[in-house]
Phi, psi and omega in degrees: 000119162290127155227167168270210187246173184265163182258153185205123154247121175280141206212192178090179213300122178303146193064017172293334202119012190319292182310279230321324172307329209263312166344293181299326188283309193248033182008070169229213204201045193281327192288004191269358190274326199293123201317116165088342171097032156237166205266144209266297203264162152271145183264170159240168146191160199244090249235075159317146157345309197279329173287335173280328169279340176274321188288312183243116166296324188320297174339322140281323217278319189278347174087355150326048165356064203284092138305331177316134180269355165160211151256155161241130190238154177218136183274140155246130170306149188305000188252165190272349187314265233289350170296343171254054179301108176270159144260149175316121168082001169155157182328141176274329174284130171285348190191128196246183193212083189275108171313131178220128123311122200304330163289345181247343179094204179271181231193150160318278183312343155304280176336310171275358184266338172287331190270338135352266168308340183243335144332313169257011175070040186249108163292148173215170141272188175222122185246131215248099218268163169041053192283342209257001153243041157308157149282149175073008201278140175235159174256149147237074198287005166265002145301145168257157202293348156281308149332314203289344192290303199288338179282349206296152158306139191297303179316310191312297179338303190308305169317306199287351221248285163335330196249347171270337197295327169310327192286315191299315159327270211289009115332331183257336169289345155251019144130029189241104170294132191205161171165154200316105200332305195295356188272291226287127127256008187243119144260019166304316188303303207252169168251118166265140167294127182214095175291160198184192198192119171256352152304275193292350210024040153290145197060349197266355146314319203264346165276329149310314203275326145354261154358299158253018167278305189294317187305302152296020169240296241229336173252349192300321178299350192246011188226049165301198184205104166296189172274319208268107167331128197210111159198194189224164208253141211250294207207133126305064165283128198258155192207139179303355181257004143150207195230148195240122183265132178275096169218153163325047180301133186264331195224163172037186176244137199234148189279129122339295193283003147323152167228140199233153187230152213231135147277153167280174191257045181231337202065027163296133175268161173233124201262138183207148158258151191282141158259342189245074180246121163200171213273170129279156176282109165358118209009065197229168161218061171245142183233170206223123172293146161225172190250018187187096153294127157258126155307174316312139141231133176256153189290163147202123181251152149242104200262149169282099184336152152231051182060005166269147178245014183274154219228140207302144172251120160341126165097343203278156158307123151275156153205169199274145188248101161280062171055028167205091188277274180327307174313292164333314188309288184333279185311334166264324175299323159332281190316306171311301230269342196270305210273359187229320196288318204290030179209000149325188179155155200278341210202133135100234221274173182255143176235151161229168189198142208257006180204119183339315186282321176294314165301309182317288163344305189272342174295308196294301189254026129296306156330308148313334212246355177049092215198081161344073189240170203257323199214138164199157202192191189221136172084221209258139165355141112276161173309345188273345213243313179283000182261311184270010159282343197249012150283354196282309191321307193300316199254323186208069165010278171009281172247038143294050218201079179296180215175064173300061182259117188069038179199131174283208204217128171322144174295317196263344153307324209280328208269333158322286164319357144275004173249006184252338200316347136323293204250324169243157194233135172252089186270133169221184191159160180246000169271112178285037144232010140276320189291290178318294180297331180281319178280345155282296154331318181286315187296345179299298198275342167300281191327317176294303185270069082290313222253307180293331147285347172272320158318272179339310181316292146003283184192164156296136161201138176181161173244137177226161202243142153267157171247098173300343144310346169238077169260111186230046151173121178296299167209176212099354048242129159356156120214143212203182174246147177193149197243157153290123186274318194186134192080217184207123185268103167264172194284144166074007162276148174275102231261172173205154179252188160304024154246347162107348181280167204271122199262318179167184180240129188308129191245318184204161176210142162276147151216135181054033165063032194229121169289098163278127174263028130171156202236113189268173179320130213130298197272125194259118167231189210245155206207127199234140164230125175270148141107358165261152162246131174287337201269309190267001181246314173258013198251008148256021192255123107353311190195138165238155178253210188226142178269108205235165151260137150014293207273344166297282178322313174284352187281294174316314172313284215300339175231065171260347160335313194266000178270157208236151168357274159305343149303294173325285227276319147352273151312290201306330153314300182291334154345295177297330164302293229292315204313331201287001160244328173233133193251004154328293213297125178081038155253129178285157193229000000 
């Protein structure tokens, strides 16, 4: 039986370690290149057997048989989209390495990267990172990492001890059993921990040989290598001698003189001959032309249009095309219909995403987050994207909303999107747990001013300071200046003053000498009352309110959640006006 090396994807939270980790596996120094020290793209790299046994001795030493012909490790960024790297029908990793700093604990993107992970069933470990910034913490690399853990000063045991046992807690609040590797005898049972420093490379010997013990007791039966070429296109890169797809094969072996067919994001295939095939180099991030690839590998392709003109997407499934177009047709619209339609709905926001595995991602925890969506699709906003958030306005405020990741918004969208930008919201970001969080808060705070104008509809409520210096009719109508204290002031409300009588109803308001139908908090304008004289009714008065019933007012008690501070302080006033006649008045019974 041929097998293939496991594909292992590296995850968790930015700034935990990730590279540094993958770095310490394959001693190189890629994170001092990366912007900002975070990882921009995802990488591959490709770790053959005999490097893995020079690198970690333990591997013989522990009595580990390798069959494996090595790993393909793959780097990821820090957000969570790429942790859900798919093959049609399940995780493209076999075997994942979630990065936790041991000091900070799990992390939102820790979080979403577990529920990932456990969503697509991807076994995994955990390298429990930045041991050596316990205070007081000493390396001992002559040491093996348990020992060197039991020598430790008893407060240091003690820090570390308290701070993994934390980890092991809220590990088990998502359904996980875990503990410290040298602890496990079942890991079928447990998640194991290894703790380390990708600074000192304390532990990461001992995380290879991890690595490859679970891979050679638990995977060997799941990495047979089929006949049929099988992978998936990770990035588009454009390059002036034309664009080059960065991709995975997970299966079989592919010719150059293959001819491979890519789904569309409808799963329509699109058939291309390779023109271009090469390999990456053992721990390099350099690629080699070859005329014959075996999975795992990663990839760099050039493919020969076939006159479709629609353009290959990040994230979509390949296969090698033997003259079965239908058959493909069936097998990618299937694949499409599981992992993206089936997370559809009839009702809410439009999302875009610059890659399948990231649109999938970002799909799965909207879902979670309990967040509708309606339309969803790869690549950048469009005018088609701003027509249906603003057909949305008609059926759900709400969900009048793009929901954008990692991708811009079209030039001829954008001018679309100023004339609605009122009325519809577009959110983007390059973090899905920033994206995620800006779209549960916005929908948080919509939801209040929608629910807080069908109350205002209702009834009023609000306070104005009169400004007895802009008094510009006594009477005939009143007309006078006055500013908002609180709420919203509309035309044909009735006012009252502080003692509770009835003064009269606002007929018009001004601003800037422009006729306003209400004036919000803040705003100072000039306002006409018929049927009063200002001189004998208002000129020793401050402040007037807005005129409620009982059922109105309890209606505002009961949604005072939706009210702002000075609203609150408001309502309690007119309460108090009213009670000085009724002591009753607005109590619930």
């Amino acid at each position: 039986m041929t097998i293939r090396q496991p594909i292992v994807t590296v995850c968790g939270h930015v700034d935990h370690g990730k590279t540094s980790i993958l770095d310490s596996l394959r001693n190189t120094s890629v994170q001092e290149t990366e912007k900002g020290g975070i990882t921009q793209k995802i990488s591959f790299t490709s770790y053959p057997a005999e490097q893995l046994k020079k690198t970690c001795p333990l591997i013989e030493s522990s009595g580990i048989k390798l069959d494996i012909p090595g790993f393909l490790l793959i780097d990821t960024p820090g957000h969570a989209a790429f942790t859900n790297l798919r093959k049609r029908g399940g995780s493209l990793a076999d075997l994942a390495v979630l990065v936790i700093d041991i000091n900070e604990g799990i992390k939102l993107q820790t979080a979403e990267v577990i529920q990932i992970l456990k969503h697509n069933k991807t076994p995994f470990l955990i390298a429990l990172n930045k041991i050596d910034n316990i205070s007081g913490w000493r390396t001992d690399l002559k040491m093996g990492l348990k020992e060197n853990i039991e020598s430790q000063a008893m407060n240091i045991q003690n820090t570390f001890n308290e701070r993994y046992m934390t980890l092991i807690g809220s590990l088990n609040s998502y359904g996980f059993e875990s503990d410290l590797y040298y602890n496990i005898t079942d890991f079928t049972k447990k998640i194991a921990l290894i703790p380390c420093s990708a600074r000192t490379q304390q532990g990461i010997s001992e995380l290879i040989m991890m690595l490859c013990g679970l891979s050679q007791k638990y995977l060997v039966n799941k990495l047979k290598l089929g006949e049929n070429a099988k992978g998936v296109i990770l990035e588009i890169k454009k390059e002036r001698s034309g664009n080059y797809a960065e991709a995975i094969l997970y299966d079989g072996q592919l010719k150059k003189s293959d001819q491979i067919a890519l789904s569309n994001l409808e799963g329509k295939p699109l058939i291309s001959k390779i023109r271009v095939l090469e390999e990456i180099e053992p721990l390099s991030a350099k690629f080699r032309p070859k005329e014959i690839v075996h999975a795992s590998t990663g990839l760099r392709i050039q493919l020969i249009s076939s006159g479709e003109k629609e353009e290959i997407l990040s994230g979509m499934p390949f296969e090698i095309y033997k003259n079965n177009l239908q058959e493909l047709k069936e097998k990618f619209k299937k694949q499409l219909s599981e992992s993206i339609n089936s997370l559809l709905e009839k009702q809410g926001v439009i999302v875009k995403a610059d890659s399948l595995g990231s649109l999938e991602a970002l799909l799965f925890l909207l879902k979670q987050n309990k967040i509708p969506v309606l339309k969803a699709g790869i690549g950048s906003i469009k005018k088609t994207d701003i027509a249906s958030a603003k057909a949305n306005l008609e059926i759900n405020e709400l969900d009048a909303v793009i929901l954008g990741f990692n991708v811009l918004i079209d030039e001829d969208a954008k001018f679309l999107f100023q004339e609605q930008k009122e009325k519809i919201k577009i959110l983007t970001n390059e973090v899905i747990y920033k994206l995620i969080e800006d779209a549960v808060e916005f929908r948080k705070q919509k939801a209040k001013e929608i629910e807080k104008e069908r109350l205002m509809e209702l009834a009023s409520l609000f306070k104005i300071k009169i400004l007895n210096q802009y008094v510009f009719r006594n009477t005939h109508p009143a007309i006078f200046g006055i500013r908002v204290e609180a709420g919203k002031v509309k035309k044909g409300l009735s006012l009252i003053d502080d003692k509770g009588e009835k003064i009269g109803r606002l007929k018009n308001i001004q601003h800037e000498k422009k006729s306003i139908d209400e004036a919000t908090e803040g705003m100072e304008i000039a306002v006409s009352v018929p049927g009063i004289n200002f001189e004998r009714v208002l000129k020793d008065k401050n402040y007037l309110y807005s005129d409620m019933s009982e059922s109105h007012f309890r209606n505002f008690k009961k949604n005072k959640d939706l009210l702002s501070s000075s609203e609150i302080k408001t309502l309690q006033e007119i309460s108090e006006i009213k009670r000085k006649g009724n002591s009753e008045w607005g109590r619930s019974y």
